[in-house]
Backbone as numpy.savetxt, mean C-alpha at the origin, in Angstrom:
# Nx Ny Nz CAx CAy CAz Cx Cy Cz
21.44 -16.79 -2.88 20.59 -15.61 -2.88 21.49 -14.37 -2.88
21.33 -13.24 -3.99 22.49 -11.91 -4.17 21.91 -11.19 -2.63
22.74 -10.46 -1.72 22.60 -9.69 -1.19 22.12 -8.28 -1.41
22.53 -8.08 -2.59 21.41 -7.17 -2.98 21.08 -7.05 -4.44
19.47 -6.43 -4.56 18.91 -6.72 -5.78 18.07 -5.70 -6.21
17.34 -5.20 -7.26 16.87 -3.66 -7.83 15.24 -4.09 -6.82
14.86 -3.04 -6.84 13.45 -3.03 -6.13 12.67 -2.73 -7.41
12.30 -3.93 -8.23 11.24 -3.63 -9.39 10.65 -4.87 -9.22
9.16 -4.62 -10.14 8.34 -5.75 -10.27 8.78 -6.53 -11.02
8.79 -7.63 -10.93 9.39 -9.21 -11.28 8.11 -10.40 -11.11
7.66 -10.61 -12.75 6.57 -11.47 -13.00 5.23 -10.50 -13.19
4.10 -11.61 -12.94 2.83 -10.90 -13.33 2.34 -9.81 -12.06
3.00 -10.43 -10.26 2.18 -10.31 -9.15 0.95 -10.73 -8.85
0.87 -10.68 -7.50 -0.33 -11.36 -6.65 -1.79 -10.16 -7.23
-2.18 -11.17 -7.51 -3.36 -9.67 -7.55 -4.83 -10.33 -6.46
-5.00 -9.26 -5.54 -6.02 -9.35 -4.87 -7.17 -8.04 -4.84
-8.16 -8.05 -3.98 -8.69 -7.01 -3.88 -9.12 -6.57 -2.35
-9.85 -5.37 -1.86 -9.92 -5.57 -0.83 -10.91 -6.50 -0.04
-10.93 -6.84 1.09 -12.49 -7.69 1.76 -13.24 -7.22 1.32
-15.16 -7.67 1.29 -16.20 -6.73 1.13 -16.33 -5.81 2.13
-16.03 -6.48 3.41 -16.29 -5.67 4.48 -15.76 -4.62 4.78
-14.82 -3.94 3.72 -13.82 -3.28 4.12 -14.05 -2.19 2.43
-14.88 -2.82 2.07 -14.65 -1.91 0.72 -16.32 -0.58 0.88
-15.16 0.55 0.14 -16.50 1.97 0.13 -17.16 2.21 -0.72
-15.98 2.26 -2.11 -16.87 2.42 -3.23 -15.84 1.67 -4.60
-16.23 1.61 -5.71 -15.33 1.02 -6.54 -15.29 0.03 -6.82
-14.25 -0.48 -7.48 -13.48 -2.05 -7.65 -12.23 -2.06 -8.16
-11.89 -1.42 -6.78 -10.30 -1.50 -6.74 -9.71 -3.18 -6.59
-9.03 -3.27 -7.40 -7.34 -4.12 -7.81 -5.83 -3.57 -7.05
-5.86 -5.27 -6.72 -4.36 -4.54 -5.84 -3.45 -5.43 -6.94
-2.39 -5.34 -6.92 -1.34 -6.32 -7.16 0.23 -6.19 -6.49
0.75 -7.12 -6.18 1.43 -6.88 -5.21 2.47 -7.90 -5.69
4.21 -7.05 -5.58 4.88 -7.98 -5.85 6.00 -8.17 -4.68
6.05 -9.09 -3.78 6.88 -9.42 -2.53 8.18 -9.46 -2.78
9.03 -9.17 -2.73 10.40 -9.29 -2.85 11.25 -9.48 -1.84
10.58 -9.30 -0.89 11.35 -9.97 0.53 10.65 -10.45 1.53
10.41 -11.34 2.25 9.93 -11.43 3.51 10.17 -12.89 3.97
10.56 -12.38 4.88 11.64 -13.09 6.33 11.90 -12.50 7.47
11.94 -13.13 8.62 12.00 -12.58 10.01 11.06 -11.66 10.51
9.36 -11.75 10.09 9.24 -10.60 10.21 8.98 -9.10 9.11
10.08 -9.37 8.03 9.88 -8.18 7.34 9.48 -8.47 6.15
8.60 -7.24 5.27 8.49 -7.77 4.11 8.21 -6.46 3.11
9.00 -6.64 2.22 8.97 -4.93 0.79 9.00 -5.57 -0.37
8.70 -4.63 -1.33 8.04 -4.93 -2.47 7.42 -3.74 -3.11
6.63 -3.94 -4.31 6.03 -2.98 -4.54 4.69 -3.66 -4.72
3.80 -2.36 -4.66 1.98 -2.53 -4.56 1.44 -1.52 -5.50
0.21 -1.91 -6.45 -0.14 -0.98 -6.98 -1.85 -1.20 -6.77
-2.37 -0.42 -6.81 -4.18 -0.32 -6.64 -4.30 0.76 -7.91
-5.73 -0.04 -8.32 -6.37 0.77 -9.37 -7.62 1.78 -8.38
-8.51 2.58 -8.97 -8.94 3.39 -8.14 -10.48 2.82 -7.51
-10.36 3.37 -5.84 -11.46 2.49 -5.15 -11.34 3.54 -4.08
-11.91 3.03 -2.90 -11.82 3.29 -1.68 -12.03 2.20 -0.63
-11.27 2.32 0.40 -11.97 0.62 1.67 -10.94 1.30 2.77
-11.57 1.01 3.83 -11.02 0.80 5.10 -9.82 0.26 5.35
-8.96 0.63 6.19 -7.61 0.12 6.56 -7.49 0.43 7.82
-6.86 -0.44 8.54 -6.39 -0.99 9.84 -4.92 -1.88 9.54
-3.89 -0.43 10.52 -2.74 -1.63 10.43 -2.13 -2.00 12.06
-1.65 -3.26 12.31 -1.32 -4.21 13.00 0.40 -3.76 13.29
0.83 -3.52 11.78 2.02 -3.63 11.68 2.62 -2.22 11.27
3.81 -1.96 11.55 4.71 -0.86 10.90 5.08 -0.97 9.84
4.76 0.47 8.90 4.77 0.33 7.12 5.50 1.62 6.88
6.80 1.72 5.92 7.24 2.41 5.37 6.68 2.69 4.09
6.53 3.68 3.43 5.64 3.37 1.82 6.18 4.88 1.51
6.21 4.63 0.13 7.28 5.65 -0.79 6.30 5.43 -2.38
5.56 6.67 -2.53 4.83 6.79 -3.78 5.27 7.08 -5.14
5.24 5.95 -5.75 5.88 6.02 -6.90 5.43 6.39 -8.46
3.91 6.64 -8.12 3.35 7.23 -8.86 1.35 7.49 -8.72
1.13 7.71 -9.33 -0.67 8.07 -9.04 -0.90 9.06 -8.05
-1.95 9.15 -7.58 -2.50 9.86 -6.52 -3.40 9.42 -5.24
-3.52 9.03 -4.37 -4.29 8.94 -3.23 -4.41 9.65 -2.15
-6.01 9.34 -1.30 -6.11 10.20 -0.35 -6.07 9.37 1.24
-5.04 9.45 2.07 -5.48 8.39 3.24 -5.90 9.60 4.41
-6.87 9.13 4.84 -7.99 9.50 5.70 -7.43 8.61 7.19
-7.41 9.27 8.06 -7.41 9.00 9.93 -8.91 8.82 10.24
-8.87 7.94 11.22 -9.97 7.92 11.50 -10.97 8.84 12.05
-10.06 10.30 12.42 -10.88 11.59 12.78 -11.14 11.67 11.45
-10.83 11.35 10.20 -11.01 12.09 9.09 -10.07 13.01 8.30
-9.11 13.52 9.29 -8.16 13.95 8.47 -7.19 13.39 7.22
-7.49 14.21 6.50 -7.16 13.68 4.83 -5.54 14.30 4.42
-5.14 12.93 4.22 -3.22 13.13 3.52 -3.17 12.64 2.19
-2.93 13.70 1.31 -2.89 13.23 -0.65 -1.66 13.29 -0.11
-1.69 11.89 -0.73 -0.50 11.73 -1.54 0.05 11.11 -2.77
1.14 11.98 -2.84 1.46 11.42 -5.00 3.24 11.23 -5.39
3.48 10.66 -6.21 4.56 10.04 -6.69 6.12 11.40 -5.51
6.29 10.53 -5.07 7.71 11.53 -4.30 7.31 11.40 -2.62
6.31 11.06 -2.30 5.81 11.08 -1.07 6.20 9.97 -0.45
7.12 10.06 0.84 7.26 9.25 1.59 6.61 9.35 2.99
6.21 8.18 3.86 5.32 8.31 4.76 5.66 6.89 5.66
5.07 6.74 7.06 5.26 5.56 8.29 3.82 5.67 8.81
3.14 4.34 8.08 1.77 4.08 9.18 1.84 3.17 10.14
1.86 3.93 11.67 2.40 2.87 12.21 0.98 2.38 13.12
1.37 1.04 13.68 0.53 0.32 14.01 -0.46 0.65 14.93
-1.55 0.10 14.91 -3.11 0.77 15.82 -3.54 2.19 14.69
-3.34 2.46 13.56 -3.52 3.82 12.29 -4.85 2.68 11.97
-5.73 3.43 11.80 -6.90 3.10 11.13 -7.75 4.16 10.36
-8.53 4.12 8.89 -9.08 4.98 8.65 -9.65 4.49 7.20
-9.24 5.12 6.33 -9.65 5.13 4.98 -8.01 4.93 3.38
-8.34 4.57 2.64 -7.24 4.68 1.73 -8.30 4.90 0.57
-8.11 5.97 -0.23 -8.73 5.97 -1.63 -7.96 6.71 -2.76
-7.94 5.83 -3.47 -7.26 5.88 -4.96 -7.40 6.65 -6.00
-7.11 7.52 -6.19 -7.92 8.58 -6.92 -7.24 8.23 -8.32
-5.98 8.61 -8.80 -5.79 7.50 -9.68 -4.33 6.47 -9.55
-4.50 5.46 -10.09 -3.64 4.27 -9.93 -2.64 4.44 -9.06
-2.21 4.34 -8.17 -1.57 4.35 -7.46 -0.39 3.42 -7.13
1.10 3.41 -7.42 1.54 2.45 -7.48 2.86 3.01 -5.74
3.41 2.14 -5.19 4.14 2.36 -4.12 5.12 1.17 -3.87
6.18 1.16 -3.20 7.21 0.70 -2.49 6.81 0.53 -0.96
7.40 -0.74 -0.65 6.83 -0.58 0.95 7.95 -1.53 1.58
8.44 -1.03 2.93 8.03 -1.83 3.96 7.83 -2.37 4.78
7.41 -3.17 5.74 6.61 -3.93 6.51 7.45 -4.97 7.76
7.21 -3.98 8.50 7.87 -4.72 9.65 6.67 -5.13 11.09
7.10 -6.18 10.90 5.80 -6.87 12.09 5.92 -6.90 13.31
Protein backbone atom coordinates (compact mmCIF):
# COMPACT_ATOMS: atom_id res chain seq x y z
CA UNK A 1 0.00 0.00 0.00
CA UNK A 2 1.89 3.70 -1.28
CA UNK A 3 2.00 5.92 1.70
CA UNK A 4 0.82 8.44 -0.09
CA UNK A 5 -1.68 8.89 -2.90
CA UNK A 6 -3.72 11.96 -4.95
CA UNK A 7 -7.15 12.58 -3.24
CA UNK A 8 -9.35 11.98 -6.51
CA UNK A 9 -12.25 9.86 -7.38
CA UNK A 10 -11.20 6.41 -8.40
CA UNK A 11 -14.02 4.15 -10.12
CA UNK A 12 -17.77 4.71 -10.45
CA UNK A 13 -18.41 5.31 -6.26
CA UNK A 14 -20.92 4.26 -3.77
CA UNK A 15 -23.95 5.94 -4.66
CA UNK A 16 -26.61 6.27 -1.98
CA UNK A 17 -29.28 8.61 -0.99
CA UNK A 18 -30.52 10.04 2.06
CA UNK A 19 -33.08 7.92 4.65
CA UNK A 20 -36.80 8.88 4.01
CA UNK A 21 -36.89 9.95 7.36
CA UNK A 22 -34.42 12.33 7.00
CA UNK A 23 -35.24 13.71 3.60
CA UNK A 24 -37.09 17.59 3.02
CA UNK A 25 -37.47 18.03 -0.34
CA UNK A 26 -35.92 16.63 -3.66
CA UNK A 27 -34.08 13.56 -4.76
CA UNK A 28 -30.89 14.11 -3.85
CA UNK A 29 -27.93 11.50 -4.92
CA UNK A 30 -24.95 11.07 -2.95
CA UNK A 31 -21.94 9.29 -4.28
CA UNK A 32 -19.16 8.74 -2.33
CA UNK A 33 -15.72 7.63 -2.96
CA UNK A 34 -13.71 6.19 0.35
CA UNK A 35 -10.20 6.32 0.03
CA UNK A 36 -9.24 5.64 3.41
CA UNK A 37 -10.67 4.18 6.40
CA UNK A 38 -8.96 2.53 9.22
CA UNK A 39 -8.59 3.03 12.90
CA UNK A 40 -11.35 5.02 13.09
CA UNK A 41 -10.71 7.44 10.22
CA UNK A 42 -12.10 7.84 7.00
CA UNK A 43 -11.63 10.68 3.68
CA UNK A 44 -12.55 10.69 0.41
CA UNK A 45 -14.57 12.63 -1.66
CA UNK A 46 -18.61 13.09 -1.68
CA UNK A 47 -20.73 14.63 -4.10
CA UNK A 48 -24.78 15.30 -3.76
CA UNK A 49 -26.97 16.38 -6.49
CA UNK A 50 -29.54 19.01 -5.25
CA UNK A 51 -32.05 18.10 -2.26
CA UNK A 52 -32.41 18.91 1.21
CA UNK A 53 -32.57 16.24 4.55
CA UNK A 54 -31.61 16.41 7.98
CA UNK A 55 -28.21 15.73 9.44
CA UNK A 56 -26.99 14.62 12.73
CA UNK A 57 -23.33 13.98 13.32
CA UNK A 58 -21.91 11.40 15.88
CA UNK A 59 -18.57 11.99 14.56
CA UNK A 60 -15.89 14.75 13.78
CA UNK A 61 -15.83 15.94 10.00
CA UNK A 62 -13.35 18.02 8.25
CA UNK A 63 -14.95 18.99 4.71
CA UNK A 64 -13.31 21.26 2.09
CA UNK A 65 -15.76 22.40 -0.90
CA UNK A 66 -14.71 21.64 -4.02
CA UNK A 67 -17.24 22.84 -5.98
CA UNK A 68 -21.26 23.68 -6.16
CA UNK A 69 -23.10 25.48 -3.63
CA UNK A 70 -24.88 24.56 -0.35
CA UNK A 71 -26.71 25.81 2.53
CA UNK A 72 -26.07 24.00 6.13
CA UNK A 73 -28.58 25.11 8.58
CA UNK A 74 -28.00 24.61 12.82
CA UNK A 75 -30.56 23.53 14.39
CA UNK A 76 -31.48 27.21 15.67
CA UNK A 77 -31.60 27.71 11.98
CA UNK A 78 -28.76 29.56 11.35
CA UNK A 79 -27.76 29.29 7.72
CA UNK A 80 -23.81 28.75 6.40
CA UNK A 81 -23.49 28.84 2.24
CA UNK A 82 -21.10 27.35 1.34
CA UNK A 83 -19.13 27.04 -2.12
CA UNK A 84 -16.04 25.65 -3.81
CA UNK A 85 -12.88 27.15 -1.41
CA UNK A 86 -14.78 26.70 1.82
CA UNK A 87 -13.34 24.86 4.47
CA UNK A 88 -15.28 23.92 7.64
CA UNK A 89 -15.34 21.17 11.18
CA UNK A 90 -18.82 19.69 12.06
CA UNK A 91 -18.19 18.48 15.09
CA UNK A 92 -20.06 15.94 16.90
CA UNK A 93 -23.70 16.39 18.70
CA UNK A 94 -24.11 19.43 15.18
CA UNK A 95 -27.49 18.71 14.01
CA UNK A 96 -29.67 20.59 11.53
CA UNK A 97 -30.24 20.74 7.86
CA UNK A 98 -27.83 20.29 4.62
CA UNK A 99 -29.33 21.59 1.25
CA UNK A 100 -27.86 21.49 -2.08
CA UNK A 101 -28.51 24.19 -4.03
CA UNK A 102 -26.39 23.12 -6.79
CA UNK A 103 -24.23 19.88 -7.04
CA UNK A 104 -22.17 19.96 -4.58
CA UNK A 105 -19.05 18.07 -4.60
CA UNK A 106 -16.46 17.97 -1.24
CA UNK A 107 -13.39 16.31 0.39
CA UNK A 108 -13.77 15.04 3.83
CA UNK A 109 -12.56 13.79 6.84
CA UNK A 110 -13.99 11.68 9.39
CA UNK A 111 -12.73 10.90 12.53
CA UNK A 112 -14.80 8.74 14.97
Amino acid sequence: MPLIFPVAPDGPGEIDRPAPDRLIAGDPVFTTWNLEERDGLYCGIWESTPGKWHIRYEEWEYCRILSGRSVIADAEGHEHVVTAGDSFVLRPGFSGTWEVIETTRKDYVIRL
